[in-house]
C-alpha positions in Angstrom: 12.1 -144.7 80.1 14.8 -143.6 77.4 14.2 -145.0 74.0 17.0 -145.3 71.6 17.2 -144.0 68.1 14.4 -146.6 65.8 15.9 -149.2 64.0 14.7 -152.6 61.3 15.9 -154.6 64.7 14.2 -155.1 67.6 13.3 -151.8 70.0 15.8 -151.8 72.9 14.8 -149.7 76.0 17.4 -148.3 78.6 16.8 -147.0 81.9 16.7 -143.7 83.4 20.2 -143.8 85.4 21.2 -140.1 84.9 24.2 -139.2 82.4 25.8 -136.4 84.4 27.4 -136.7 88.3 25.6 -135.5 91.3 25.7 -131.4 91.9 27.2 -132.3 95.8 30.4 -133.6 94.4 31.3 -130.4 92.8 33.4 -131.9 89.6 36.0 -129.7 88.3 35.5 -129.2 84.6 37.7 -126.9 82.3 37.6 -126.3 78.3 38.8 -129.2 76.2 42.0 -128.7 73.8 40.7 -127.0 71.0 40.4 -129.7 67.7 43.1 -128.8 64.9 42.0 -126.6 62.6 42.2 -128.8 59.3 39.6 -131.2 61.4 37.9 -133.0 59.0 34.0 -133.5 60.0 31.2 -134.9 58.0 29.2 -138.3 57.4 30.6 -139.9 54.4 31.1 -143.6 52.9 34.2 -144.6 51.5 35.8 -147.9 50.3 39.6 -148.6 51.3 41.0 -150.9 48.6 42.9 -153.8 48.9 47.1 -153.1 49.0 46.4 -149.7 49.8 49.2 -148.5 52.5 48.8 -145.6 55.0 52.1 -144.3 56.0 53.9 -144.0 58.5 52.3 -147.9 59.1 53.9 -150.6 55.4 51.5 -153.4 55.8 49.3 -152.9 52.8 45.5 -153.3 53.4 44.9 -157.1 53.3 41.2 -156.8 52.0 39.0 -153.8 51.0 37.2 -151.8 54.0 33.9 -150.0 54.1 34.5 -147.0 56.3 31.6 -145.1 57.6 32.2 -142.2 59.1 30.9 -139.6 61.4 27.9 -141.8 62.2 25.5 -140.0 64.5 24.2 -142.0 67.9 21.7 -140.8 70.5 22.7 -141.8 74.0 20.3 -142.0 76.6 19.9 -138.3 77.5 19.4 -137.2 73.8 23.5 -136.5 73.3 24.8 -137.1 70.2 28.4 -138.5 69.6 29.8 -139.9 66.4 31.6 -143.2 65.3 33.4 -144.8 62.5 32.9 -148.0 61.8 35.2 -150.3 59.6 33.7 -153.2 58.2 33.4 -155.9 55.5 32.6 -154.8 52.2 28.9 -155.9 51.5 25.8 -157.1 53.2 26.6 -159.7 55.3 25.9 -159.3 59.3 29.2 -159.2 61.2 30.1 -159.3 65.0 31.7 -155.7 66.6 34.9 -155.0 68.5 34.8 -151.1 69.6 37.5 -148.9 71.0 35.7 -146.7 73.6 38.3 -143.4 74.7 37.9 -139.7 74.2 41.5 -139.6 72.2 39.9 -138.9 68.8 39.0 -141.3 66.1 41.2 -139.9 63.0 42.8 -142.4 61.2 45.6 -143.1 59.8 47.1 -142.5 62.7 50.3 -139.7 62.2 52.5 -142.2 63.7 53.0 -145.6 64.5 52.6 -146.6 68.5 55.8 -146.7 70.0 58.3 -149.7 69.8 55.4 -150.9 67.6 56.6 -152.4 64.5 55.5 -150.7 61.2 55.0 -153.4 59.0 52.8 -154.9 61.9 50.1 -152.6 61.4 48.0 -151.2 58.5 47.6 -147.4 60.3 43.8 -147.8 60.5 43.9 -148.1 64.5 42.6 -145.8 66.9 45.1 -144.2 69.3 45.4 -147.8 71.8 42.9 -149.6 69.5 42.4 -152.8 67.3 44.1 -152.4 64.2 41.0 -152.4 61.8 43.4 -154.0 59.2 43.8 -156.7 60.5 40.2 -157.7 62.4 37.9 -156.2 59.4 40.0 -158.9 57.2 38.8 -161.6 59.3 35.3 -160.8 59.4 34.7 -158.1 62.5 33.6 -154.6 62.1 35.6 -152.3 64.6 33.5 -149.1 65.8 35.8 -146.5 67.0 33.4 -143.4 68.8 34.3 -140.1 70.0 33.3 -140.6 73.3 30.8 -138.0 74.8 32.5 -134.3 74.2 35.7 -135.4 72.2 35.9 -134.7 69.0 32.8 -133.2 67.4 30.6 -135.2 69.9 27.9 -133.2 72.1 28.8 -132.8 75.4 31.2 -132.8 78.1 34.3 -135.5 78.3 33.8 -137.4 81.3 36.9 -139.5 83.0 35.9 -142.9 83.6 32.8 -144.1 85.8 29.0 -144.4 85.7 28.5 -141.6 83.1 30.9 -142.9 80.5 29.8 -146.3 81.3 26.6 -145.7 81.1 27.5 -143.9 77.4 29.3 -147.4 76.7 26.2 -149.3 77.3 24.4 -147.1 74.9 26.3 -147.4 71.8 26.9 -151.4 72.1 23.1 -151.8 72.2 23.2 -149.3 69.1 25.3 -151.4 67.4 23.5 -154.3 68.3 20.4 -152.8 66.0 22.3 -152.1 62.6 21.4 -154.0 59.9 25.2 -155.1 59.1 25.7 -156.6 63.3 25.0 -160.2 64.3 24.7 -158.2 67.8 27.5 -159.6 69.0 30.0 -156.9 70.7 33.1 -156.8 72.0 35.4 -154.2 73.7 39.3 -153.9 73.0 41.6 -151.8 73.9 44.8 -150.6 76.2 45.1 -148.1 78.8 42.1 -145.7 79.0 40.1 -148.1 76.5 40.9 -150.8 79.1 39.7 -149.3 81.7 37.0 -147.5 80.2 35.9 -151.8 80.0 35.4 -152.2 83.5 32.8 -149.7 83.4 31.1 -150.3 80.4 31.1 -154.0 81.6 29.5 -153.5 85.0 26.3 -152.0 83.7 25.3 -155.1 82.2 24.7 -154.3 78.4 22.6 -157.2 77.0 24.8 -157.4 73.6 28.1 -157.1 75.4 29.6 -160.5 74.4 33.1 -160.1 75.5 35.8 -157.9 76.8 39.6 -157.6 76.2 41.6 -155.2 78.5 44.7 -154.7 78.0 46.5 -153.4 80.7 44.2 -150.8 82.4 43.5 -149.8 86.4 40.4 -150.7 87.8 40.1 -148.5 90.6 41.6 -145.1 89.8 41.7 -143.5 93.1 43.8 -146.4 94.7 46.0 -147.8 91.8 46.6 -143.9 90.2 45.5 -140.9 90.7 45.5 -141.0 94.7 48.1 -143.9 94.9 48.8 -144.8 98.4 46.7 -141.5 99.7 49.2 -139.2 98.2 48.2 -137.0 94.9 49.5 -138.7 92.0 48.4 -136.2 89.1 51.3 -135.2 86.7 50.8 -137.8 84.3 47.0 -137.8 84.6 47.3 -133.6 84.2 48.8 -133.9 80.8 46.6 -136.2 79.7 43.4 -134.3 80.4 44.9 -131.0 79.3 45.3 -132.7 75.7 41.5 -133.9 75.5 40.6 -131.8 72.2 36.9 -131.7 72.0 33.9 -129.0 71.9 32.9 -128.0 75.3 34.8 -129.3 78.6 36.7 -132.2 80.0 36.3 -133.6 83.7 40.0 -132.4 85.1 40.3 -135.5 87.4 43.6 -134.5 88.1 42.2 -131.2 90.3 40.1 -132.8 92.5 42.6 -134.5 95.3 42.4 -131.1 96.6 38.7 -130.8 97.3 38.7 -134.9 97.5 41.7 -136.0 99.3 39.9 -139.4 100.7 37.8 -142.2 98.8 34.4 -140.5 98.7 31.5 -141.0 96.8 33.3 -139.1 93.7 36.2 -141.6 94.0 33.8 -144.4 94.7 32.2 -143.9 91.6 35.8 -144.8 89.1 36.0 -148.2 91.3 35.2 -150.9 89.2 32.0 -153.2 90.7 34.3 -155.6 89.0 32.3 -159.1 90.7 29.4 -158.0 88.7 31.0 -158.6 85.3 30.0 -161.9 84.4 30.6 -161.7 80.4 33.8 -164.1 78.8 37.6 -161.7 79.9 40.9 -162.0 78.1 43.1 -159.8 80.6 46.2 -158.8 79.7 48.9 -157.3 81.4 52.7 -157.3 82.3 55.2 -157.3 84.8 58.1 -154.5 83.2 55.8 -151.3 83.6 53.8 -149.9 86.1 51.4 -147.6 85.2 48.6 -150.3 85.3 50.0 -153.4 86.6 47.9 -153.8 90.1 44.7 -152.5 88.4 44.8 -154.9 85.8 45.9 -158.2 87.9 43.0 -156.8 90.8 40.8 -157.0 87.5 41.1 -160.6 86.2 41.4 -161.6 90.0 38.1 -160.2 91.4 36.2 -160.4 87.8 32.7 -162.2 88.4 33.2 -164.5 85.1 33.8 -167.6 85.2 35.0 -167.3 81.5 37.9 -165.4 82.3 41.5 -165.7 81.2 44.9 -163.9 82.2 47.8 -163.6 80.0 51.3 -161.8 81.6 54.1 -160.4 79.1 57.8 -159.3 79.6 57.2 -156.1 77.3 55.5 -152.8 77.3 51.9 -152.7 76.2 51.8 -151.1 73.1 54.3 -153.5 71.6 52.7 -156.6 73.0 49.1 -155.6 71.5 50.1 -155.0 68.2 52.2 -158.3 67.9 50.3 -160.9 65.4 50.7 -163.4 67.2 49.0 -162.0 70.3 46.4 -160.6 67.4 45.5 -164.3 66.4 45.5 -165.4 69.8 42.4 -162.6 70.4 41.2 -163.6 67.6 40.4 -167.2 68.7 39.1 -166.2 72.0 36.6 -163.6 70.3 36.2 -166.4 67.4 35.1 -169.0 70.2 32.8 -166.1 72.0 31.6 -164.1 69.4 31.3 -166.7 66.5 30.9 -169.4 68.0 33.3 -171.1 66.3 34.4 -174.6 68.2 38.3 -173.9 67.9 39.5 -175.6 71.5 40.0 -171.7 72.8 38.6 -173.1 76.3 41.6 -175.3 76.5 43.6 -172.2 76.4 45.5 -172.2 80.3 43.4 -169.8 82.7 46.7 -168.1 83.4 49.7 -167.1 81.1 52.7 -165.9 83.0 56.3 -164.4 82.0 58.7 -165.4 84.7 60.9 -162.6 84.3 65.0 -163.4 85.2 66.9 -159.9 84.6 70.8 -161.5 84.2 69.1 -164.6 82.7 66.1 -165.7 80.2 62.6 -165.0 80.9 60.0 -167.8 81.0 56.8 -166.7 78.6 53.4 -168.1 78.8 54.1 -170.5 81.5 50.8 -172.2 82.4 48.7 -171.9 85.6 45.3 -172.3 86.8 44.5 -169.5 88.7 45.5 -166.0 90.2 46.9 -165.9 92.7 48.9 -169.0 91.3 47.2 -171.7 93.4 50.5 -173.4 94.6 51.6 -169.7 96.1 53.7 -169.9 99.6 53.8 -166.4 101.4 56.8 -166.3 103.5 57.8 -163.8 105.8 61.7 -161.5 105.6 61.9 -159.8 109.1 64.2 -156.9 108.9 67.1 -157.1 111.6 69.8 -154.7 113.0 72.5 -155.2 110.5 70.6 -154.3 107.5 69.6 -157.9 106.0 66.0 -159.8 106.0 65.9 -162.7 107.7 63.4 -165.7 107.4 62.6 -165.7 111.0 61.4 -163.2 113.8 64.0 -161.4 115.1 64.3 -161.5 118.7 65.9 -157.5 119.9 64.3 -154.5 119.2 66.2 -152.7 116.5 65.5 -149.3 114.8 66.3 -147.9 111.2 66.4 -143.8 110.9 66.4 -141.5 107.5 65.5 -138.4 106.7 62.5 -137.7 106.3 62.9 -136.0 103.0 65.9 -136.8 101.4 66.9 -140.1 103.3 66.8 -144.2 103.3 67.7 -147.4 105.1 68.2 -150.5 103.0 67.7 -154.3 103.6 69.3 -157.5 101.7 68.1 -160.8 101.4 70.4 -163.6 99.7 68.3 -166.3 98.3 70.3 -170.0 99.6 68.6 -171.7 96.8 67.2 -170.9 93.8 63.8 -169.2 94.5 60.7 -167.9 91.9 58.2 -165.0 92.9 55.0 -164.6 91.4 52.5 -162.7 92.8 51.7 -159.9 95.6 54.0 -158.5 98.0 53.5 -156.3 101.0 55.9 -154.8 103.6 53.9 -154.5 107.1 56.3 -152.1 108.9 56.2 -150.6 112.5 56.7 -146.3 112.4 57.6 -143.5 114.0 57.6 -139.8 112.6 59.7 -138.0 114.6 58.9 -133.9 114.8 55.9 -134.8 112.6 52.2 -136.0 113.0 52.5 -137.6 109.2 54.3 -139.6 107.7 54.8 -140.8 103.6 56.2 -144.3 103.4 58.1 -145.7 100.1 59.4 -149.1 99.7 61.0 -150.6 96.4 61.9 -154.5 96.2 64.8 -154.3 93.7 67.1 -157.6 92.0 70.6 -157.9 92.9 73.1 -159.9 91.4 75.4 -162.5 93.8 78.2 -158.9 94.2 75.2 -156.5 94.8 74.7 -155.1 91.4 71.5 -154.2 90.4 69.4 -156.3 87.8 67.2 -154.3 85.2 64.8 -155.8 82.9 65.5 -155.8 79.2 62.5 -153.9 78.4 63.0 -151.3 81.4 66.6 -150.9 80.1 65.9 -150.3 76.6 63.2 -148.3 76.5 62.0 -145.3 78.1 58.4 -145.0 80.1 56.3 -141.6 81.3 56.1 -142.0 84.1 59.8 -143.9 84.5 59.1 -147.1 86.1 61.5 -148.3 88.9 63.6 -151.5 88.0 61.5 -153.3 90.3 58.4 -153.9 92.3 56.8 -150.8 94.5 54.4 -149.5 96.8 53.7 -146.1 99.2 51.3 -145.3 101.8 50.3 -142.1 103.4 50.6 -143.0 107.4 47.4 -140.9 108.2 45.4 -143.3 105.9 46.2 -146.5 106.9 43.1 -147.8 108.1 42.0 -151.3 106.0 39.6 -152.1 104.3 38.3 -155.1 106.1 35.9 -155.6 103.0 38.3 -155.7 99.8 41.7 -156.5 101.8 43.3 -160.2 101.9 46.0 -161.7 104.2 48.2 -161.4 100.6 47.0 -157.8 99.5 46.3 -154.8 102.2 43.9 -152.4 100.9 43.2 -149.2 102.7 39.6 -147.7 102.9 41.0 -144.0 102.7 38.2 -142.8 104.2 39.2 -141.6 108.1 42.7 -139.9 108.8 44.6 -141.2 112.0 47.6 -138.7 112.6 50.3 -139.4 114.3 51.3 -138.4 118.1 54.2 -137.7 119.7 56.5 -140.9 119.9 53.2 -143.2 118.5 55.0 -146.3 116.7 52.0 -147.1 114.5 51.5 -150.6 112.1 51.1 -150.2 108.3 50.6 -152.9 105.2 51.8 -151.5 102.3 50.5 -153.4 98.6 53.5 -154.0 96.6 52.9 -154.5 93.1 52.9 -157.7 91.5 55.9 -159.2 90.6 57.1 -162.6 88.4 60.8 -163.2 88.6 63.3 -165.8 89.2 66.5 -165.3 92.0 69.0 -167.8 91.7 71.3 -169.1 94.5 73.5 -166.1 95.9 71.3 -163.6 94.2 70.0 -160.7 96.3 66.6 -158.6 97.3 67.0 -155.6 98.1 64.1 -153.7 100.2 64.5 -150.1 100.2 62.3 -147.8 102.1 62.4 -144.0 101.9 60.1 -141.0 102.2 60.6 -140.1 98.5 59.1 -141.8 95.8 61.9 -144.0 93.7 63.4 -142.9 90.4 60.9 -140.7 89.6 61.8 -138.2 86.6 63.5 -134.3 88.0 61.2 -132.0 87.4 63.5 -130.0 85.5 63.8 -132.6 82.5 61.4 -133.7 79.9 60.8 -137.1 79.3 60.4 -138.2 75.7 59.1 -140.9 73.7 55.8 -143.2 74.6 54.0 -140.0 74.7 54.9 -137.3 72.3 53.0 -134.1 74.5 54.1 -135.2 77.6 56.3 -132.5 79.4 58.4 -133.1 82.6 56.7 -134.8 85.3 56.5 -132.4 89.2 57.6 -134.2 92.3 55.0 -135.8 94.3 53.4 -133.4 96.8 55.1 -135.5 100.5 54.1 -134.0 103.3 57.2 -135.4 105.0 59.2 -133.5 107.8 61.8 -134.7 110.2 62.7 -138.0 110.6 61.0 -141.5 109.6 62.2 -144.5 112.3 61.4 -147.9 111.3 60.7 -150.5 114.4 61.6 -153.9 113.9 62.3 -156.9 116.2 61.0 -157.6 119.7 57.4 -156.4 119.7 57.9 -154.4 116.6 57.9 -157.3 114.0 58.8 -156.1 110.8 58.6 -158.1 107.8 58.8 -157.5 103.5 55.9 -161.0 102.9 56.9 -162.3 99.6 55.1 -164.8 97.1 57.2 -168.2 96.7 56.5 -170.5 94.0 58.0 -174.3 94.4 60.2 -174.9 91.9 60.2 -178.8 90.4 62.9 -180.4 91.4 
């Protein structure tokens, strides 16, 4: 047994799990970014005062801060990584919030988040973190590590799963020993430092009091990197290739070619999300995509009982650093962390935006549960003139495209007005004709009463890597359709990924395709629109960079199809297929 480093606190002992993967999986690692050469690197105390202001961020600091830097831990296998740590000013024991990512700790940061509002935010946040600012001001410290091999941290960086959970673990039952900690912990965080929470939540820590994810996947194989069976790597690419750190990064991104199907490598950065008991504010939204099924899979297969979903109309970055979403945090980790009786467990279990492109959205609109427990799934069969229909359709009909540059469309007009909320799935019957595979898109778009096509506000205003379409999508790989009889529902298909099933000559084969989660209201007369296509939907050429959220990011390749000759979708007769959509009464 591993013993960490001695403290005045009580020993803590940690198993012997091993910190690296097994040799048989044959990870792909490559040398990290190199860190900038005016790196600054040394432990050292200083004091922030009071007013001061970091630009680019205005608000001035609203209370002085003891920052700690470069502070040396010893993980499990003797590795040392190092953490800051903001706190109180003083000697009085505080609860912790840490930001867990291999992005670098350096702070201020050299630009504000954005669409984040600069006189939000002090500058004293971690790329995707708690702003220290604000929490250290009412009375949390906020520990932001390098994780293992980032930064001047020993070792290699390691993308998600048992390794950097395990490192998690470590460093929350670290700070549970300081002198300054009430050993209370928490983890915060969007995107990788969401999901980095899944992991670090599974293994159990005994200090881990609660977590806050903030839009982050929970199975990376099935909600990113292999989405639907087909490689999904540009974004995940860049993102590695920018890891600065001493020694090497896990390159995630090259290993769909040695690990095209959900192995034990894959299995591995799945979430054992039923065993995470501890208290969950999940957040998430319904305008981007990037995260959207992973996080709403999260809250809805979470093993708490303490566990609470809120749903925004707006981009993540924007919605985390609001104040009023910060002081709504605060009065969950207040209630958890504290103690303090402040009614948080009257808070609604679920907070939803009902988003009406053309119209007002609906924001924090109260439920019990997710699904939403008064959900309806009803069926739209696709017919021979190009609609949806609410019932079977009797004849055998067939839609063709081309396989590679093609589509066939379907309407629905809603009779009455009509509210979505929740999972959608498209359960077609196919035919690849000239070919023994076969890559399936479908989009599920908003029309207006004369066909036009309803966007968002935040999709129209702003821009995304990578571009999210203007509504809800899904895509499977033919060959892998095979469920999951273990994780799938009769509302959300999951695919085990695990046993290719090519196609023959003339085989019209079934498929479930997971659409992702929608929230939006169609009026009377308004239209969906169900398009299906063997290309993905709006993604970025290849020829053009896409700027903003990400200031590295480059221009995104095409998704490797393996498409050739011609799709035919079977509907009708004994080829029943239907788009099954999520129908919320509406009060009369």
């Amino acid at each position: 047994m591993n013993q960490v480093e001695e403290s005045p606190k009580a020993t803590l002992v940690l198993d012997d799990r091993p910190s690296s993967y097994p040799s048989s999986w044959n990870v792909v690692f490559a040398p990290a970014a190199p860190l900038p050469a005016d790196y600054v690197f040394g432990r050292q105390t200083t004091i922030l005062k009071q007013g001061s202001v970091f630009p680019p961020a205005a608000m001035p600091l609203p209370c002085d801060i003891r920052w700690d830097r470069d502070v040396p831990v010893k993980l499990r296998d003797g590795v040392i990584i190092y953490t800051d740590i903001l706190r109180p000013v003083g000697d009085g024991e505080v609860p912790a919030i840490v930001a867990w990512s291999p992005y670098g700790k350096t702070i201020p940061q050299e630009d504000v988040q954005s669409g984040v509002d600069p006189k939000e935010v002090t500058g004293l946040t971690k790329s995707e973190g708690p702003d220290a600012g604000f929490w250290v001001s009412h009375g949390y410290a906020v520990v932001n590590p390098d994780a293992r091999g980032a930064g001047k941290s020993e070792g290699d960086i390691y993308a998600w799963g048992s390794v950097d959970g395990q490192d998690g673990h470590d460093v929350i039952e670290w700070i549970a020993k300081q002198s300054w900690s009430t050993g209370k912990v928490a983890l915060h965080g969007t995107s990788w430092l969401a999901i980095a929470q899944w992991f670090i939540a599974e293994t159990s820590p005994p200090h881990l009091s609660a977590i806050a994810p903030w839009n982050g996947m929970s199975d990376v194989y099935r909600q990113n990197a292999m989405f639907g069976g087909i490689p999904n790597m540009g974004f995940d690419a860049q993102v590695f290739a920018h890891l600065a750190g001493p020694a090497r990064v896990e390159r995630m991104d090259r290993m769909a070619a040695s690990h095209p199907l959900m192995d034990a490598y894959w299995q591995d950065k799945a979430a054992k999300l039923e065993s995470i008991t501890v208290p969950a504010y999940v957040v998430t939204d319904v305008v981007t995509d990037l995260h959207r099924m992973g996080t709403f899979e999260g809250y809805r297969r979470l093993g708490s009982k303490d566990k609470w979903l809120r749903v925004d109309n707006r981009q993540e970055w924007t919605d985390q650093y609001d104040p009023v979403n910060e002081a709504d945090l605060l009065k969950f980790f207040d209630y958890f962390l504290r103690g303090t009786d402040n009614g948080w467990q009257n808070t609604p279990k679920v907070r939803m935006a009902v988003l009406d492109p053309g119209g007002e959205d609906g924001l924090n609109v109260p439920y019990t549960s997710w699904p939403l427990e008064q959900t309806q799934y009803e069926r739209l069969y696709l017919s021979a003139d190009q609609h949806l229909q609410s019932t079977p359709v009797a004849k055998a009909n067939q839609a063709s495209y081309s396989a590679i540059t093609g589509q066939t469309v379907f309407t629905y007009r809603f009779p009455t007005d009509t509210q979505l909320t929740g999972y959608l799935k498209a359960h077609l019957w196919v035919e690849a004709k000239d070919a023994n595979e076969a890559d399936i898109f479908v989009l599920v778009e908003k029309l207006d009463k004369d066909g036009n096509l309803l966007v968002p506000d935040e999709v129209s205003a702003r821009q995304y890597i990578p571009i999210p379409p203007a509504g809800t999508h899904g895509r499977i790989r033919v060959s892998l359709r095979k469920l999951d009889p273990e994780l799938s529902t009769a509302f959300l298909p999951i695919q085990s990924f695990d046993q290719p099933q090519m196609l023959h000559p003339g085989e019209i084969v079934p498929i479930d395709i997971a659409i992702m989660p929608v929230s939006e209201v169609f009026h009377a007369g308004q239209q969906l629109r169900l398009k299906i296509a063997g290309h993905e939907f709006l993604a970025p050429p290849a020829t053009e960079a896409n700027t903003g959220v990400l200031s590295f990011m480059g221009p995104m390749p095409p998704l490797p199809t393996k498409n050739a000759g011609v799709h035919i979708i079977h509907g009708g007769g004994d080829h029943q297929s239907f788009l099954q959509i999520p129908v919320i009464p509406l009060a009369q």
